[in-house]
C-alpha positions as CSV (number, residue, x, y, z in Angstrom):
1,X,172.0,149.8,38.0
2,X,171.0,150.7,41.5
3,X,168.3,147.6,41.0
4,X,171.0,145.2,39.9
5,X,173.1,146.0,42.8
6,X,170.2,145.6,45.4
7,X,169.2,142.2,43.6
8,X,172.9,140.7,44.2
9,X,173.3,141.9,47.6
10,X,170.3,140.0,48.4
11,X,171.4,137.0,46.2
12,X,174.7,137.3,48.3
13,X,173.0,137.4,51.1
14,X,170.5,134.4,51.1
15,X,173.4,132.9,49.6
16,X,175.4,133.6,52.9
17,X,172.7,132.4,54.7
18,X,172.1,129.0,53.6
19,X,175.5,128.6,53.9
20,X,175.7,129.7,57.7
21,X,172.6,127.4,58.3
22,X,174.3,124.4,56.7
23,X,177.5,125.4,59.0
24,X,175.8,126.2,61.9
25,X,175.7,122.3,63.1
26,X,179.4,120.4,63.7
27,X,179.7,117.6,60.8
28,X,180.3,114.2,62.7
29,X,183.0,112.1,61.5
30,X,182.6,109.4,58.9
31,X,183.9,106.2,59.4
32,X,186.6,104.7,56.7
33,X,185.4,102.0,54.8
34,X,186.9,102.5,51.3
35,X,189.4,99.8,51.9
36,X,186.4,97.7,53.2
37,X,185.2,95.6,50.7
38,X,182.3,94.8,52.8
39,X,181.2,98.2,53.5
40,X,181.4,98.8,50.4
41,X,179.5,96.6,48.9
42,X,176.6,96.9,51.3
43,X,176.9,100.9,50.3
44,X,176.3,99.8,46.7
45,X,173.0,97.6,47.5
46,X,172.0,100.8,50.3
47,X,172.5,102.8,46.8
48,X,171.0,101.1,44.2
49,X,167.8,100.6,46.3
50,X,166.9,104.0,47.9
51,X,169.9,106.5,45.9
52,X,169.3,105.8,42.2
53,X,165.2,105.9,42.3
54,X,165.8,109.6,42.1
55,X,169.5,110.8,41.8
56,X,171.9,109.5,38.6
57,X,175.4,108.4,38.9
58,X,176.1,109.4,35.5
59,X,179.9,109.1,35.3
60,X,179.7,105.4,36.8
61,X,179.1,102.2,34.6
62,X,177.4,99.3,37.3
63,X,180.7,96.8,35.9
64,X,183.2,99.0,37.6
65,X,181.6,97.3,40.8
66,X,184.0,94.5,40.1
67,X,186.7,96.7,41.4
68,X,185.0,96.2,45.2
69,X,185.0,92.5,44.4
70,X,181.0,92.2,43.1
71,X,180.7,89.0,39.7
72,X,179.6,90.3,36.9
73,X,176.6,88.0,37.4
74,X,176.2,89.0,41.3
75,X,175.7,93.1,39.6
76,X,173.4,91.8,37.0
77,X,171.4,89.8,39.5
78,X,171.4,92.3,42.4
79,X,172.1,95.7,41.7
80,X,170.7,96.3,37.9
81,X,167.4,97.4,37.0
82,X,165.6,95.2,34.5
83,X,166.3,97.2,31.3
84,X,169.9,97.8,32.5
85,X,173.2,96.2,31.1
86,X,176.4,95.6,33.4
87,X,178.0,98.4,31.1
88,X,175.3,101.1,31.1
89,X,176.4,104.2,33.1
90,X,174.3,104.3,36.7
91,X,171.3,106.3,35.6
92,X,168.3,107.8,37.9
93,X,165.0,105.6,37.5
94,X,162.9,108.7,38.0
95,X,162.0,111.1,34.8
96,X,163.9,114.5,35.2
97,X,160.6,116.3,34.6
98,X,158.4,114.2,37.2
99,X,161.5,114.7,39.9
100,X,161.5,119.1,38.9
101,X,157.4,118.8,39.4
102,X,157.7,116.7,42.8
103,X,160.9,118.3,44.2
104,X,161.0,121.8,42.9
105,X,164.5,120.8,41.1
106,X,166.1,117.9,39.2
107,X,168.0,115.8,41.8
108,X,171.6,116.5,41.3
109,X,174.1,113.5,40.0
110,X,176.0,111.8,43.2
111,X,179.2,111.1,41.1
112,X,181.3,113.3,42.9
113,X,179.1,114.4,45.8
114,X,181.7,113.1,48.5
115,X,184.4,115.3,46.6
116,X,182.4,118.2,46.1
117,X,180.8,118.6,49.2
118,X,183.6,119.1,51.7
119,X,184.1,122.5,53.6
120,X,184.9,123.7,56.9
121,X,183.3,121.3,58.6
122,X,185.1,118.6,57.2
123,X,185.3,116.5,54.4
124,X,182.5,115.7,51.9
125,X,182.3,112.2,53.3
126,X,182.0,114.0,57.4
127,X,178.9,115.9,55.6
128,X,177.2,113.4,54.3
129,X,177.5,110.8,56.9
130,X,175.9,114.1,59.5
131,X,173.2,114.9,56.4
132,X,171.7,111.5,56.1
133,X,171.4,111.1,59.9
134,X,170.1,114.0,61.2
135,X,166.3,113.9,58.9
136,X,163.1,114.3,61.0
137,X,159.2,114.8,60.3
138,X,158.4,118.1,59.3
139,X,154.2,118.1,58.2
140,X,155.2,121.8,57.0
141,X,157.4,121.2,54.2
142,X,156.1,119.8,51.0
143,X,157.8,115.7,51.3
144,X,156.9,115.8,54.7
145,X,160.8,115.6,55.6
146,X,163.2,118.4,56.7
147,X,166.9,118.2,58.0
148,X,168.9,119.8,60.6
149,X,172.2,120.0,58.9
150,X,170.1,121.8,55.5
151,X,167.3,123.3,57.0
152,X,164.4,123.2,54.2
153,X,165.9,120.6,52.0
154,X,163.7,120.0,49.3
155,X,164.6,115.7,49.4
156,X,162.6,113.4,51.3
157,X,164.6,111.0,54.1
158,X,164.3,108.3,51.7
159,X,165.6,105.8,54.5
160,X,163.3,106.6,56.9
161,X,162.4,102.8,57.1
162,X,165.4,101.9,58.5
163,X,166.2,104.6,60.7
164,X,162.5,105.3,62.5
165,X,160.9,109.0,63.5
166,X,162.6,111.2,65.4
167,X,162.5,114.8,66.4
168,X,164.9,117.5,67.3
169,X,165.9,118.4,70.7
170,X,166.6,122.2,70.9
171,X,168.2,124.0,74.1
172,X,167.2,127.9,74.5
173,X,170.3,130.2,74.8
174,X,170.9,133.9,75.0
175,X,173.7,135.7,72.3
176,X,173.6,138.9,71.4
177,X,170.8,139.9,73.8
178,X,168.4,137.8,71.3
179,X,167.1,134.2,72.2
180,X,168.8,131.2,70.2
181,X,167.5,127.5,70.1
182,X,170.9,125.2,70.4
183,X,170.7,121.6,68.7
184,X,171.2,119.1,71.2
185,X,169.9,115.9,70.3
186,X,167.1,113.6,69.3
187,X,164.0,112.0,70.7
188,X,163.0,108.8,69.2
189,X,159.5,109.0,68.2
190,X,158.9,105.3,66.7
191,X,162.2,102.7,65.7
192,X,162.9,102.0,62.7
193,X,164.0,98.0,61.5
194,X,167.6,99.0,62.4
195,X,169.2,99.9,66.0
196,X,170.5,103.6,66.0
197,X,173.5,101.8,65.8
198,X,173.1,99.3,62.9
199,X,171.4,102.5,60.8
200,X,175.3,104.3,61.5
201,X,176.7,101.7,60.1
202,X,174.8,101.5,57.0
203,X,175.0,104.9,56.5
204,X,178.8,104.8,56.6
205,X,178.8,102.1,54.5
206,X,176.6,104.5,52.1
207,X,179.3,106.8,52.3
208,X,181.9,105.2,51.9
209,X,180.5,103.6,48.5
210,X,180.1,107.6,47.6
211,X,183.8,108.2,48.5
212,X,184.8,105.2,46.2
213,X,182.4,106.4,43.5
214,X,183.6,109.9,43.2
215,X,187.9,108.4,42.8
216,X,187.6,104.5,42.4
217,X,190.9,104.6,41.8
218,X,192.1,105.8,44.8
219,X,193.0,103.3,46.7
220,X,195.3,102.1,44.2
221,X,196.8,105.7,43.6
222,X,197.7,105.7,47.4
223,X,199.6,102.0,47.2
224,X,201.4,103.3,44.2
225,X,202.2,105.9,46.2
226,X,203.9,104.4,49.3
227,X,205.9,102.1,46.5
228,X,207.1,105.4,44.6
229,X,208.3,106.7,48.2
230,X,209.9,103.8,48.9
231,X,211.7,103.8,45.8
232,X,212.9,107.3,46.2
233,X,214.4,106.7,49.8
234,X,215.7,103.3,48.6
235,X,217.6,105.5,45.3
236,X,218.3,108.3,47.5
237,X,220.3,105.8,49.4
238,X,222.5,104.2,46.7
239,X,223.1,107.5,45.1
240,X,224.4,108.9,48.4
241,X,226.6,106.1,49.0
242,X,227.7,105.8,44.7
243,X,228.3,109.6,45.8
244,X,231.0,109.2,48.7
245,X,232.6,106.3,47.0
246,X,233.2,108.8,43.9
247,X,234.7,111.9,45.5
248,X,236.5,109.8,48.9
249,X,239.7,110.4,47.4
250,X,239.5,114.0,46.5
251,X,240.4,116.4,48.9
């Protein structure tokens, strides 16, 4: 008994820990582009060709990208592999057991990543829009990649094309009596074929295709929405009135 105690305190504790060191870096904001039928559609390519080598999109069929205003024949030309159909579910190109023996684990689906991910930092779309900027070279871990927001992360920076090499900038700084090293930036080792800039962009593009993924039908839940309100004040309005016409004569 005594062992099984020990063994979850630690549990609780690396737990703890890899929470703190996700935590321990503010989440940038993401921009909104779910109403942006652009972004959204460049976040699909972005996907397609670096996202679903390695991670599935399981509850996602590739014809529901007519909802971001893609043809049926633009999806079949651009964003299917070649044994794909338009109505096949978004599945990973990699085999699960090639990705466990390379990785250490089977990439996990990206669905509902956007939803799932959001904490107290900020919203799941905030975290992933920090995550995929904030990669570097790291010779010690097995991809070759690690990542400041998840220190250790066992997923190489697949875009590392477009964004170039960098390296984190730490800053030295006393708590607690013990010596801390502060994030505080980046140094560009080599560009990439985008600007710092342009690679922003297509990263919030990127998420803003996850957002839409994980509740495609969210955009028109929220335009329902304000029509339903409007409805309500409107009704509220006529029964008030219907109300004092009724009882105006009744003391």
């Amino acid at each position: 008994m005594k062992k099984i105690l020990l063994s979850l305190i630690a549990a609780l504790g690396l737990v703890t820990g890899a929470v703190a060191s996700e935590q321990s870096m503010a989440w940038d904001k993401a921009p909104s582009g779910t109403n942006d039928l652009t972004s959204l559609q460049n976040g699909a390519k972005l996907f397609v060709n670096y996202c679903l080598n390695c991670h599935s999109a399981a509850f996602m069929r590739y014809n529901r990208m007519k909802e971001i205003g893609l043809s049926e024949q633009q999806i079949k030309d651009n964003m299917l592999f070649t044994s794909d159909k338009v109505g096949d579910t978004m599945k990973a190109a990699i085999d699960p057991k090639q990705a466990k023996e390379w990785f250490g684990a089977n990439p996990p689906d990206l669905t509902l990543v956007a939803r799932s991910r959001s904490g107290h930092g900020g919203t799941g779309a905030d975290y992933l829009y920090t995550y995929m900027r904030t990669f570097y070279r790291d010779p010690s871990r097995p991809t070759g990649w690690n990542n400041v927001l998840f220190p250790n992360v066992g997923m190489p920076h697949v875009l590392w094309e477009l964004q170039g090499d960098r390296e984190p900038v730490y800053e030295p700084r006393m708590e607690h009596g013990h010596e801390v090293k502060v994030f505080k930036g980046w140094k560009q080792l080599t560009p990439g074929t985008m600007t710092p800039l342009e690679y922003d962009q297509a990263v919030g593009d990127l998420v803003a295709y996850l957002q839409w993924m994980a509740e495609p039908a969210q955009n028109s839940r929220v335009r329902v929405g304000v029509w339903v309100l409007l409805f309500l004040v409107l009704f509220t309005v006529f029964a008030w009135r219907l109300n004092a016409a009724y009882w105006k004569n009744v003391k």
